[in-house]
VOFINU-895181 format. One record per residue (C-alpha): x, z, y; residue number from 1. Coordinates in steps of 0.2 Angstrom, whole numbers, padded with zeros to 4 digits, m for minus. Layout:
<sites>
site c1: X	c3: Z	c2: Y	nr: NUM
...
</sites>
This chain:
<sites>
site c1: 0000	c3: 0000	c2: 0000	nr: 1
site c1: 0006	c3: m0004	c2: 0016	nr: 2
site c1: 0012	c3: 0009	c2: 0030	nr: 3
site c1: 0000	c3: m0002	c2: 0042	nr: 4
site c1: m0016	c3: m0001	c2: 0030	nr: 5
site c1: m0013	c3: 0020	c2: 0028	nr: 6
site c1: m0014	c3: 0020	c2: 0048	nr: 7
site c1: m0030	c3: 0010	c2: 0048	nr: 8
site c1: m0037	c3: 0023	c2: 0035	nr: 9
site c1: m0030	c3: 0036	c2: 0046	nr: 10
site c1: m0037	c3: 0029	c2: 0063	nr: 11
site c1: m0055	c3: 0028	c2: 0052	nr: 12
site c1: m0054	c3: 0047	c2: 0045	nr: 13
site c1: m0051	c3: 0052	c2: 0065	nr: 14
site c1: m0065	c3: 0042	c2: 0071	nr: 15
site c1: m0075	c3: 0048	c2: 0058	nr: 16
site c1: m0075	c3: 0067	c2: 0063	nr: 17
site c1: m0085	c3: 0064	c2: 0077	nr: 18
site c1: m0102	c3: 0055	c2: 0079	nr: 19
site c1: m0102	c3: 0038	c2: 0074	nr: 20
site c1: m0089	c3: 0030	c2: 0078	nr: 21
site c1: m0082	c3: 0015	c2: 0087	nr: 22
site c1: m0077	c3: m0002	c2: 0078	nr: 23
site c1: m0067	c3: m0007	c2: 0092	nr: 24
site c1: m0051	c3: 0003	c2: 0088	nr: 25
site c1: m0053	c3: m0004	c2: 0069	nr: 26
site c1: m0041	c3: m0019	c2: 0064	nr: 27
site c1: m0051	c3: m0035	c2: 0060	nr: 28
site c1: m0050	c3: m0033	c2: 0042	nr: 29
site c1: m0060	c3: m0015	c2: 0042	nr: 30
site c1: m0074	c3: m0022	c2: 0056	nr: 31
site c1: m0085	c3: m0032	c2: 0045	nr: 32
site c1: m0086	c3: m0017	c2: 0031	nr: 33
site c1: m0085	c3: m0002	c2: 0045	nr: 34
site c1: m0102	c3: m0012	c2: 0054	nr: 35
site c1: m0112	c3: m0017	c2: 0038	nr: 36
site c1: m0110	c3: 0000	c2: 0034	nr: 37
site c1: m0117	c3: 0008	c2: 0048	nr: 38
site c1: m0131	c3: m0006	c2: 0045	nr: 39
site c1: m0137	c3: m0001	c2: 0031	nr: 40
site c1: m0136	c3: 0020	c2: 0038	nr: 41
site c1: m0148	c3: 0013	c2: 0054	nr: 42
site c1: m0158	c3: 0003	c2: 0044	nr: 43
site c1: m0161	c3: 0020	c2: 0030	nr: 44
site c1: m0164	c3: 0031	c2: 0048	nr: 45
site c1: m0177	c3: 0018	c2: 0052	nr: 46
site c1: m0187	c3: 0018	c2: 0037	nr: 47
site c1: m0185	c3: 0036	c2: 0035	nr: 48
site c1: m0190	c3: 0041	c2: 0052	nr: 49
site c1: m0205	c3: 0034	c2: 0051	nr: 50
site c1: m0210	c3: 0047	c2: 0035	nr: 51
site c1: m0202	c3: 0062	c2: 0045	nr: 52
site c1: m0187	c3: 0059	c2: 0034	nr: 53
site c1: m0172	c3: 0054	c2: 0045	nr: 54
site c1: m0163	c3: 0072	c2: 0046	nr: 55
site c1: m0158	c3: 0065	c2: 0025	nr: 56
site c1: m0149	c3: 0050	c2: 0030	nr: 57
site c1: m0136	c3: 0062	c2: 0038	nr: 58
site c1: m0135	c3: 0069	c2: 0024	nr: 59
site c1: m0131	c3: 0052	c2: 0016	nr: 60
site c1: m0118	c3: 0047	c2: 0031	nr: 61
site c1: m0110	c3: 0063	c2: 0028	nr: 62
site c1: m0105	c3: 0061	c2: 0010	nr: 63
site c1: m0097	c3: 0042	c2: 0014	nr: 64
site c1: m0087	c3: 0053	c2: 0028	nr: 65
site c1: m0081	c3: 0063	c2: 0013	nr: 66
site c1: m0079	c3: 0050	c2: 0003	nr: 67
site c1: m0069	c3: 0041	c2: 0016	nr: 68
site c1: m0058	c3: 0056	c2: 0019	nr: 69
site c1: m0052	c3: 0057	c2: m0001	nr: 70
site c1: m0047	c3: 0039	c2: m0002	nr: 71
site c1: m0037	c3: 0042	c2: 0013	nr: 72
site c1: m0028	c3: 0056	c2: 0005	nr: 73
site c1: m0028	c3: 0044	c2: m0013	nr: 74
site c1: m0018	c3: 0032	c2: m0001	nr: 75
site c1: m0009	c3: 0045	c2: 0006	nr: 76
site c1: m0001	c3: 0052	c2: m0010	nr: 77
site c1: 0002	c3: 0031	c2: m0016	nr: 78
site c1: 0012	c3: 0028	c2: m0001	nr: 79
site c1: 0021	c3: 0043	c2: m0003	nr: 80
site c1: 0025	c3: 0039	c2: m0022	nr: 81
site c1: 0017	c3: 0058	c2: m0024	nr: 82
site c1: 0009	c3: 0061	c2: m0042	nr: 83
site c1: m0002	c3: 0074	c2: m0040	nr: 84
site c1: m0007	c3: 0090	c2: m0053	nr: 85
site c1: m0023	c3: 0086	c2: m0064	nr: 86
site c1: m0029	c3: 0103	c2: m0051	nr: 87
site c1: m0023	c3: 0093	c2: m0037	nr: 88
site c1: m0032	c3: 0078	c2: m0041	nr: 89
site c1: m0048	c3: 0081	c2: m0049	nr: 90
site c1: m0058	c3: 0090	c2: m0031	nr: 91
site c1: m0052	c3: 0072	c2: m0024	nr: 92
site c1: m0054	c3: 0061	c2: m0039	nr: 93
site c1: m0073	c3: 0068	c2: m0040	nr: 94
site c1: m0076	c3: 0063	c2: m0024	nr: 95
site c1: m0068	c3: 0045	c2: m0024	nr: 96
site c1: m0077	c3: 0042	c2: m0040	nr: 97
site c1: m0090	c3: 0038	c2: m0030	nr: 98
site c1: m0103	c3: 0048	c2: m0040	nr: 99
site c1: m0107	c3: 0062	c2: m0028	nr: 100
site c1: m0109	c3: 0049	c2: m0014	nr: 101
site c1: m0122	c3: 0043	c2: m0025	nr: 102
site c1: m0132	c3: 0054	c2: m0031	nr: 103
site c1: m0134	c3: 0060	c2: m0014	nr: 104
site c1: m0138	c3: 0047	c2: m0005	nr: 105
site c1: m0149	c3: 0043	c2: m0023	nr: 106
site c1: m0160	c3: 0056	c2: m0014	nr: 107
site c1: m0164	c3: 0049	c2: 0002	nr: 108
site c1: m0177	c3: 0036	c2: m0001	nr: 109
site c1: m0185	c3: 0050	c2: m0014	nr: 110
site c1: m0202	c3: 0055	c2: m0013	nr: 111
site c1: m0206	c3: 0072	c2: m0006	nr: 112
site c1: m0200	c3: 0081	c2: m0020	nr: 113
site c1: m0183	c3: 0081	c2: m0014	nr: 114
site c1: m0182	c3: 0095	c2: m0002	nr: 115
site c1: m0167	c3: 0102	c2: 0010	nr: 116
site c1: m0166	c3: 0116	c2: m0004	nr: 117
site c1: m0162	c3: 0100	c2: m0015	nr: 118
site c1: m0148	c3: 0094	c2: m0005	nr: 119
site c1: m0140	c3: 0112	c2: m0003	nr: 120
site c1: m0143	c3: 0114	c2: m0022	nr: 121
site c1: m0133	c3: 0097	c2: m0024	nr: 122
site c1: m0120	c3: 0102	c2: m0009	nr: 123
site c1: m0116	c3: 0120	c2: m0020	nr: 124
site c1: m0107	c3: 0107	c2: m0036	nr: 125
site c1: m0123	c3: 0110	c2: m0049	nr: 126
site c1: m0115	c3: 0108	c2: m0066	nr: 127
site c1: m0124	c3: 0090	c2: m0069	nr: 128
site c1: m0116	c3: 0081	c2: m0054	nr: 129
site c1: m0099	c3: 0089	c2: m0058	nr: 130
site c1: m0100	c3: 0085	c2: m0077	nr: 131
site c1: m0108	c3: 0067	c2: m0072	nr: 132
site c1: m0093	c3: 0064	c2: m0059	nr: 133
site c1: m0081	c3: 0070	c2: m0070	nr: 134
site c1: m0086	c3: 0056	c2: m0084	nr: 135
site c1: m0088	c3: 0043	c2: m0071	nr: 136
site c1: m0070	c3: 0049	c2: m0063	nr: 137
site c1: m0060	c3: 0050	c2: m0081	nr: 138
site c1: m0068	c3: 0033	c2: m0088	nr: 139
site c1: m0063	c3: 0025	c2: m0072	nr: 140
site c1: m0047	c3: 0031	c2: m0076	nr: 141
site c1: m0045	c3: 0026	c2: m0092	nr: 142
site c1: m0049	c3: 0008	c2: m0087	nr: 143
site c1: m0038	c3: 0009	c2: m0072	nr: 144
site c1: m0024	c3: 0015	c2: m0083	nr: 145
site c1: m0026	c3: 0002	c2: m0098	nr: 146
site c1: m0027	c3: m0013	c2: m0085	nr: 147
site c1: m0013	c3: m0009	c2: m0073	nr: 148
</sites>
């Protein structure tokens, strides 16, 4: 990985801590994906407001901030040529899986039965997201590790 590309990802995570952000400070390569993104995040606040539901897709953004800050760290250790412990890696690698981002944005277009008391229940690790981001996270490994 490029230093340039690991300061792109780093100029993203800083901007990213805050509201929403700028594309404007983004390389051309990340604007296309950076504005789709937010896209799809409007158009979700848009449907959901009009059910009283908006307050979940922040929820929903929040997790692709998360997301976004793990693979930064993933790029991070790459360039660094730094191999993390299996205790160092696994918070991150559940995360960058991409499993947790799902099931909790899963929740967003849900019918009334998904509740704040839901998303807090999901936010505290319940053991069927971690089990379920754990086999998604060590099969993407295994295939990651037979092909490279």
């Amino acid at each position: 990985m490029h230093m340039a590309h690991i300061k792109n990802l780093k100029s993203l995570q800083k901007q990213s801590k805050g509201g929403i952000p700028t594309a404007l400070q983004l390389p051309d390569y990340m604007k296309l994906w950076y504005s789709e993104t937010l896209n799809v995040y409007k158009d979700m606040e848009d449907l959901m407001s009009k059910e009283g539901k908006s307050c979940r897709v922040q929820v929903a953004i929040g997790t692709m901030k998360r997301q976004s800050q793990v693979y930064y760290g993933e790029a991070k250790w790459l360039h660094e040529n730094y191999i993390p412990t299996m205790e160092e890696y696994m918070p991150t690698g559940l995360v960058s899986c991409g499993y947790w981002n799902l099931t909790m944005s899963s929740f967003v277009g849900m019918e009334d039965s998904i509740t704040k008391e839901t998303f807090n229940w999901a936010f505290n690790d319940p053991k069927i997201v971690r089990a379920s981001s754990t086999i998604c996270r060590l099969m993407s490994d295994i295939v990651g590790h037979k092909v490279q």
